[in-house]
N, C-alpha and C positions, 0 to 999 in steps of 0.2 A: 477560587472565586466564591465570594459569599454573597449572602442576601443582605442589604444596608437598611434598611425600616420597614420591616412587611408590615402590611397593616392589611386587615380582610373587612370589605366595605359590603353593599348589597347591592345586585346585581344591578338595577336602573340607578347606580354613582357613574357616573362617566370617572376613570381614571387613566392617568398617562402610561404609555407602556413602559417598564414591560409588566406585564399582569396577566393570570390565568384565571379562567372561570371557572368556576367551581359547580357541578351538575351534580343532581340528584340520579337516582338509579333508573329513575323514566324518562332523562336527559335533559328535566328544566332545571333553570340554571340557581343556584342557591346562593349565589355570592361571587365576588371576585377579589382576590389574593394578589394585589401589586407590593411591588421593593423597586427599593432605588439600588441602580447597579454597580457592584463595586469598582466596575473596570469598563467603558467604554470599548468598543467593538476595535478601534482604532488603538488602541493602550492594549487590550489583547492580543491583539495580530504581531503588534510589536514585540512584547515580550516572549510572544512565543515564536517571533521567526529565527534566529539561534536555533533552537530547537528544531525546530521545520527542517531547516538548510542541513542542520548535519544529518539525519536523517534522509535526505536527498541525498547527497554524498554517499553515505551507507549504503543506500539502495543501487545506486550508480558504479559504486566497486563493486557488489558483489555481482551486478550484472556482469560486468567487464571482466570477473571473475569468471565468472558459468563461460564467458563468449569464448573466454581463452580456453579452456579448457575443452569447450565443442569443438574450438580448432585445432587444438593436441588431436584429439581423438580422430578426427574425418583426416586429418595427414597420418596419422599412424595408421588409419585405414586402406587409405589411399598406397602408403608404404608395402602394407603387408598384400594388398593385392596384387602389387607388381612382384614382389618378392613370390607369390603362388602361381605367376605368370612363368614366370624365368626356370622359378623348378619344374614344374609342370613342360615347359622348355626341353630343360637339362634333362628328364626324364625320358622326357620324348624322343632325342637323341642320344641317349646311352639305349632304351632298349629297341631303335634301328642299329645302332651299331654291332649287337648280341644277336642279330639275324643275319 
């Protein structure tokens, strides 16, 4: 995106947007600084939604990534605590059966 004719006018020029005012260090205004803009707000949005989308996509697997993965983990949780039930079990009745 560039600037297309800046031109810096004096502060009481009425000009079209887009333009910034230009302030002095005590905050009165010293001038204003307009250009014509290379790319309409609508031709922007355009060219950059390609961009946008995959980027959404992106975000979207690796979320679906992390989600699988939290659910690997909580059933492999889930597993191993039934598996420390059972021994805990088995335990339980081998050392009743040694008495």
């Amino acid at each position: 995106m560039a600037l297309v004719h800046p031109r810096l006018v004096s502060p009481s020029v009425s000009v079209a947007k887009p333009y910034v005012t230009l302030a002095a260090t005590d905050g009165s205004p010293i001038g204003k600084m307009s250009w014509q803009a290379d790319q309409s707000a609508e031709q922007l949005f355009f060219s950059a939604a390609p961009a946008l989308a995959t980027l959404i996509l992106v975000a979207l697997a690796a979320l679906t990534a992390a989600l699988v993965g939290l659910r690997r983990l909580f059933l492999d949780l889930v597993d191993g605590e039934a598996a420390l039930v059972v021994s805990r079990s088995e335990a339980k009745d081998a050392n009743l059966a040694k008495t």
